[in-house]
PyMOL commands that place a pseudoatom at each C-alpha (Angstrom):
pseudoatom trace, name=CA, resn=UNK, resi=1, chain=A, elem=C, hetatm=0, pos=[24.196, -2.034, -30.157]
pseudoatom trace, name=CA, resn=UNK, resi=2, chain=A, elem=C, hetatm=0, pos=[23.340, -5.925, -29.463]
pseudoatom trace, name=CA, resn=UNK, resi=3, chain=A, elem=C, hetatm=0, pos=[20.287, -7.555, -30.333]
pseudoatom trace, name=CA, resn=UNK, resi=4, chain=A, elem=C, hetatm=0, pos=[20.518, -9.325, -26.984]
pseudoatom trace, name=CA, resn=UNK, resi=5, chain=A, elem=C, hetatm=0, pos=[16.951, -10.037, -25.015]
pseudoatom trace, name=CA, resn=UNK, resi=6, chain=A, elem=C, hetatm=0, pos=[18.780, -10.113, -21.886]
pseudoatom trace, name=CA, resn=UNK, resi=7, chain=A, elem=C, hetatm=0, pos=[21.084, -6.505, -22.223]
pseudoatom trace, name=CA, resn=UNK, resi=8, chain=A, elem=C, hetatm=0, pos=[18.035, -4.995, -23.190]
pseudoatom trace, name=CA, resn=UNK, resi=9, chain=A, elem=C, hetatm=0, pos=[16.385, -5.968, -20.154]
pseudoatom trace, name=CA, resn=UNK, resi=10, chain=A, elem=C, hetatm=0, pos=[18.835, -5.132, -17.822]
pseudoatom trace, name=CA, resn=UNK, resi=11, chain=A, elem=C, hetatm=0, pos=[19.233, -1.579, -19.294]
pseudoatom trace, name=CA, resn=UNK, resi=12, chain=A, elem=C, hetatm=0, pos=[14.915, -1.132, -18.359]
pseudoatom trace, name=CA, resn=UNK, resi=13, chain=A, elem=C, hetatm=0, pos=[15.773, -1.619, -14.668]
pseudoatom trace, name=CA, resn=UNK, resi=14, chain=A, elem=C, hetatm=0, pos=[15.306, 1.170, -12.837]
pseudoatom trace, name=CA, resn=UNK, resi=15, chain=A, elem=C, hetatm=0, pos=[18.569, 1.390, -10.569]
pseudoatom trace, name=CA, resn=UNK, resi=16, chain=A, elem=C, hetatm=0, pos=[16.570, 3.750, -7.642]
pseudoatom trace, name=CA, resn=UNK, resi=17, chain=A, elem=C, hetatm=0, pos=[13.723, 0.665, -7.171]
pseudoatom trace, name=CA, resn=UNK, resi=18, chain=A, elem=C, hetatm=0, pos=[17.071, -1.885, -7.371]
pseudoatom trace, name=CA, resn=UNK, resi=19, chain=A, elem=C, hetatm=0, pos=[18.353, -0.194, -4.258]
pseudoatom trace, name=CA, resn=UNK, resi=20, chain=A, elem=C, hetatm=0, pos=[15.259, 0.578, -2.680]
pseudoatom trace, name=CA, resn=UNK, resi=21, chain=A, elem=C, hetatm=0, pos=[14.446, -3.621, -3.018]
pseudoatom trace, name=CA, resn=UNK, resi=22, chain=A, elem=C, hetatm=0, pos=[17.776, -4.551, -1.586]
pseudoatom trace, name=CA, resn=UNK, resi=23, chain=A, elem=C, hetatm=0, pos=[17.876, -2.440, 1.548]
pseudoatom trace, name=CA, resn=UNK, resi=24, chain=A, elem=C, hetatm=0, pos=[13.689, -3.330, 2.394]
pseudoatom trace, name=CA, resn=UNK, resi=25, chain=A, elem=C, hetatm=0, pos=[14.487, -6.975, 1.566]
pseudoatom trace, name=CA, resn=UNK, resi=26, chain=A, elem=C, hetatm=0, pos=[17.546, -6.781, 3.939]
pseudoatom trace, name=CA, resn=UNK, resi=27, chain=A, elem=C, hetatm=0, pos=[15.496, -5.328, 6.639]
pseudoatom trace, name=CA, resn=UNK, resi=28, chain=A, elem=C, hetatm=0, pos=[12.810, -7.866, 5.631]
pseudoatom trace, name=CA, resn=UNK, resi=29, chain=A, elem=C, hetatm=0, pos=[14.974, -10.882, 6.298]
pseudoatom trace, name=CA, resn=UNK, resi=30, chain=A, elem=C, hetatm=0, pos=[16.358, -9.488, 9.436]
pseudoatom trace, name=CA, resn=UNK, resi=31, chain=A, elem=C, hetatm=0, pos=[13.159, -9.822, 11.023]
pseudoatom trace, name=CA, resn=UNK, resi=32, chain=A, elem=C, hetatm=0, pos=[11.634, -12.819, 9.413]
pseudoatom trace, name=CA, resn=UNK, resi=33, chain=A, elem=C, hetatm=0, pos=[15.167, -13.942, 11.314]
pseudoatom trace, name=CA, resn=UNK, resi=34, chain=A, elem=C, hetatm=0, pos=[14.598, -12.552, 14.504]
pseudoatom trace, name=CA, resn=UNK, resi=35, chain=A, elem=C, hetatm=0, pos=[10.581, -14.132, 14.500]
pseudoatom trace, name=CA, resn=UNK, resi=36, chain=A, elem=C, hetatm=0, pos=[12.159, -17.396, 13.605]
pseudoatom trace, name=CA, resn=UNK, resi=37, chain=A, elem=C, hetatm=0, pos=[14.453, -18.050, 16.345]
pseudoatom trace, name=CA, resn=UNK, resi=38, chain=A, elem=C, hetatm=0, pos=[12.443, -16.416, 19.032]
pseudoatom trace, name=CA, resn=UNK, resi=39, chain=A, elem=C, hetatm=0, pos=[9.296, -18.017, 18.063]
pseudoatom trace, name=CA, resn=UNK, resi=40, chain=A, elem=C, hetatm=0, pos=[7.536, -14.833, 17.438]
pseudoatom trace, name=CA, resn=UNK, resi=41, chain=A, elem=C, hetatm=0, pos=[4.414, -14.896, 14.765]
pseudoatom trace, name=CA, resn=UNK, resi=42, chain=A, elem=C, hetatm=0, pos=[4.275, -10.857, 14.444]
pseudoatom trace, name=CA, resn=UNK, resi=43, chain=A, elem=C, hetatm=0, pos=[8.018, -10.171, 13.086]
pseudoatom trace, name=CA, resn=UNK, resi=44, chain=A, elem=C, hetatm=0, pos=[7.977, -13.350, 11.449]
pseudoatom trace, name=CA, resn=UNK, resi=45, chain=A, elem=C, hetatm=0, pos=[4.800, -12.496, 9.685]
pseudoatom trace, name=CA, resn=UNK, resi=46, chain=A, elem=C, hetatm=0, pos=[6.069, -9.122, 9.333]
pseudoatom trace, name=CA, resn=UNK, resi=47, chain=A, elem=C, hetatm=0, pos=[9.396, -10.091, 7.497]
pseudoatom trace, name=CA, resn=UNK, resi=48, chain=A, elem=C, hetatm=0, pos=[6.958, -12.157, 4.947]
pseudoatom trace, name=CA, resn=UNK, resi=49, chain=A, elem=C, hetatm=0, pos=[5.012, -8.800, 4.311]
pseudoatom trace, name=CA, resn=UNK, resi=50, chain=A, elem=C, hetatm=0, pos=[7.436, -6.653, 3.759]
pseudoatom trace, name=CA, resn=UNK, resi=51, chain=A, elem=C, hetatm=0, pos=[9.118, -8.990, 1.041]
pseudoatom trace, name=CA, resn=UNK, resi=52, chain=A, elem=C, hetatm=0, pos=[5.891, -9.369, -0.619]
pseudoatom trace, name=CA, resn=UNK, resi=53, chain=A, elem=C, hetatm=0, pos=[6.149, -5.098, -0.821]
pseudoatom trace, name=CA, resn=UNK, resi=54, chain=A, elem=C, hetatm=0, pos=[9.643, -5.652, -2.136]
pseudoatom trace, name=CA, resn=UNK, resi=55, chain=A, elem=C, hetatm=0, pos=[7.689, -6.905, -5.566]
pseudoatom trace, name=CA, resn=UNK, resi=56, chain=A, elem=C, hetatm=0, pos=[5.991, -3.762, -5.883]
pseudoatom trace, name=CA, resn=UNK, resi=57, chain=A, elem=C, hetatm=0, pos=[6.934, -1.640, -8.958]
pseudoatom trace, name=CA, resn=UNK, resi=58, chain=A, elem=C, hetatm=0, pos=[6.748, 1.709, -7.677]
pseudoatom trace, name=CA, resn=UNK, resi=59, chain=A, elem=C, hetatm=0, pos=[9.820, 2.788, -5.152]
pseudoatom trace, name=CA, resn=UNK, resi=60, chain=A, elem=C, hetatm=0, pos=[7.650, 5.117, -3.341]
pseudoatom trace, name=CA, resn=UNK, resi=61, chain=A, elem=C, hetatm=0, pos=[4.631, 2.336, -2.506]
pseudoatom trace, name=CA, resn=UNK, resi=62, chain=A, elem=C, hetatm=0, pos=[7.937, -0.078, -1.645]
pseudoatom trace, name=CA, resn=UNK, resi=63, chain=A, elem=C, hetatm=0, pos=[8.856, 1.973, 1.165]
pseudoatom trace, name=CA, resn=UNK, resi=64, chain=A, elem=C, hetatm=0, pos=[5.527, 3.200, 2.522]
pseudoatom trace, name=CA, resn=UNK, resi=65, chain=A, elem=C, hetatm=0, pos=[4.613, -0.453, 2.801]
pseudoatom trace, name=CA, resn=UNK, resi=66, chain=A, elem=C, hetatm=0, pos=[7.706, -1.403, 4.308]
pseudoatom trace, name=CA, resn=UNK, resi=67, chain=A, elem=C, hetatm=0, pos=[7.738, 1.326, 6.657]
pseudoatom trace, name=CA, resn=UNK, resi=68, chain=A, elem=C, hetatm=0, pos=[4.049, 0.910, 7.289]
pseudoatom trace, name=CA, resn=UNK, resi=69, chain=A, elem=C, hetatm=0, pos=[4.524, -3.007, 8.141]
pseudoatom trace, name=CA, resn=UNK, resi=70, chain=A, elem=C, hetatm=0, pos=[7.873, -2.061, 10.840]
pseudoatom trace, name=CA, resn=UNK, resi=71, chain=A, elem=C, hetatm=0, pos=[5.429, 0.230, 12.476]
pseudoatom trace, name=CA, resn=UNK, resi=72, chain=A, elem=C, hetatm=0, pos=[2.478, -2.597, 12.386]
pseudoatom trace, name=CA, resn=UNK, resi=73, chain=A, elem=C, hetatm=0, pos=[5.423, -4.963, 13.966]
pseudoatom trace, name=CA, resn=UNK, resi=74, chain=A, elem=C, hetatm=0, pos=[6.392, -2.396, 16.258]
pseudoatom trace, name=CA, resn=UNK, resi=75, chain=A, elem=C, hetatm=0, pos=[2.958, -1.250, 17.676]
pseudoatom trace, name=CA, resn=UNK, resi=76, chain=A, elem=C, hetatm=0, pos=[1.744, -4.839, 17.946]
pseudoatom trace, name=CA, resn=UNK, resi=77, chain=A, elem=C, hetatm=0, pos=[4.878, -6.237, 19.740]
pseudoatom trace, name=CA, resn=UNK, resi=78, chain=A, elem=C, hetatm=0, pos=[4.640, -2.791, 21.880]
pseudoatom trace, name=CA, resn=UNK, resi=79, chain=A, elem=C, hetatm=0, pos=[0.753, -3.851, 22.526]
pseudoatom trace, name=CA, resn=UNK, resi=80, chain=A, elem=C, hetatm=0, pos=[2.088, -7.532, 24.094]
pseudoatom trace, name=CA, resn=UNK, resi=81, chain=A, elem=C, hetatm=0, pos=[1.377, -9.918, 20.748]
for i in range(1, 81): cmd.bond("trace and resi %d" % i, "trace and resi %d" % (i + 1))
show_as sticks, trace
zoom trace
């Protein structure tokens, strides 16, 4: 056992909201890419959201925001915006 601040840190992360981060932040920058170089506010905007979810530190609120902002994207892009 070390008496190391940072291995004892690392060992607290939970590996489920690790993954769950990676794959909404990858999603996340795919369409804050996609708003930026077609000019569109919505999917721009919506990228921004769901990174700010990625901070949350429940998995299960992660992903409900996340999948509530690509329907918000999708309904408002749907609606002409």
């Amino acid at each position: 056992m070390t008496d190391d601040p940072l291995i004892g840190a690392l060992s607290k992360i939970n590996q489920n909201a690790l993954w769950a981060s990676c794959l909404w932040g990858a999603i996340a920058s795919g369409y804050w890419i996609y708003g930026w170089k077609q000019k569109a506010l919505i999917p721009c905007l919506g990228g921004f959201a769901m990174t700010a979810a990625c901070f949350l530190s429940s998995v299960l609120w992660m992903s409900l925001a996340s999948i509530a902002v690509m329907f918000a994207v999708w309904w408002l892009m749907k609606q002409g915006y």
